[in-house]
N, C-alpha and C positions, 0 to 999 in steps of 0.2 A: 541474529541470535545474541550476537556480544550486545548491542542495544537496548535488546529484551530484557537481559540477563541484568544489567545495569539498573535500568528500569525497575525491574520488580524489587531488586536491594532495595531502591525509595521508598517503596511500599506503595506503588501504582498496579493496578491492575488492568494488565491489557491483552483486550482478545485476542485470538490467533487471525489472521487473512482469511478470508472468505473467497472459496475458487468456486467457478463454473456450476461444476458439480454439487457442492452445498447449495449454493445460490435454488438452483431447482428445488433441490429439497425443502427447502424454507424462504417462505415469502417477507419475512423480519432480516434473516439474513442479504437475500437479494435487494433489497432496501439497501441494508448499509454498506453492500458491495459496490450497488450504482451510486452512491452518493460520495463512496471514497473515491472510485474510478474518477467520477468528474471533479472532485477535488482537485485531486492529484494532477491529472493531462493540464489542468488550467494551471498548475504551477510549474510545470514542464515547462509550458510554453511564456509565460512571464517573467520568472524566477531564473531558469538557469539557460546559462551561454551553450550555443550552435556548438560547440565539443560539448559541453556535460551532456547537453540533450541527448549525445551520440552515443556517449560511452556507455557500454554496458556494466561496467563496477560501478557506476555512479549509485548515490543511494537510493536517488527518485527509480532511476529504472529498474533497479532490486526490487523496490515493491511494488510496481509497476507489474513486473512479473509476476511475483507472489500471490498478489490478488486476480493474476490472469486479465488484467485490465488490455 
C-alpha cells in the first residue's frame, strides 16, 4: 500500500492484483494474472537468496500472495 501510495504521488497509474476469482470473470485479466505470476516465480528463483525466498514479509512474496500466484 505504502508502494502504491508513493507511486501514484509520481503520477503512475497502477492496477490493482488480479486474484483467482477476477481471473475467471475476465479473460483480459487472467492474461495479465498468468503473465505476472510467471514473471514473478522466475524472479523468486534468480533474483533473491534461499532466506528471502523464504521469508514471508519479503516484498516478492507479498505480491506473490496478492495476486494468489
Amino acid at each position: 500500500a505504502k508502494g502504491r501510495a508513493s507511486a501514484k504521488k509520481e503520477g503512475h497509474n497502477l492496477k490493482p492484483p488480479v486474484s483467482k476469482e477476477q481471473a475467471k470473470k475476465s479473460p483480459k485479466s487472467a492474461a495479465r494474472r498468468k503473465s505476472f505470476c510467471a514473471r514473478m516465480e522466475g524472479m523468486k528463483k534468480s533474483r533473491t537468496s534461499s532466506k528471502t525466498a523464504k521469508d514471508p514479509n519479503s516484498s516478492i512474496n507479498k505480491s506473490l500472495r496478492a495476486w494468489d500466484c
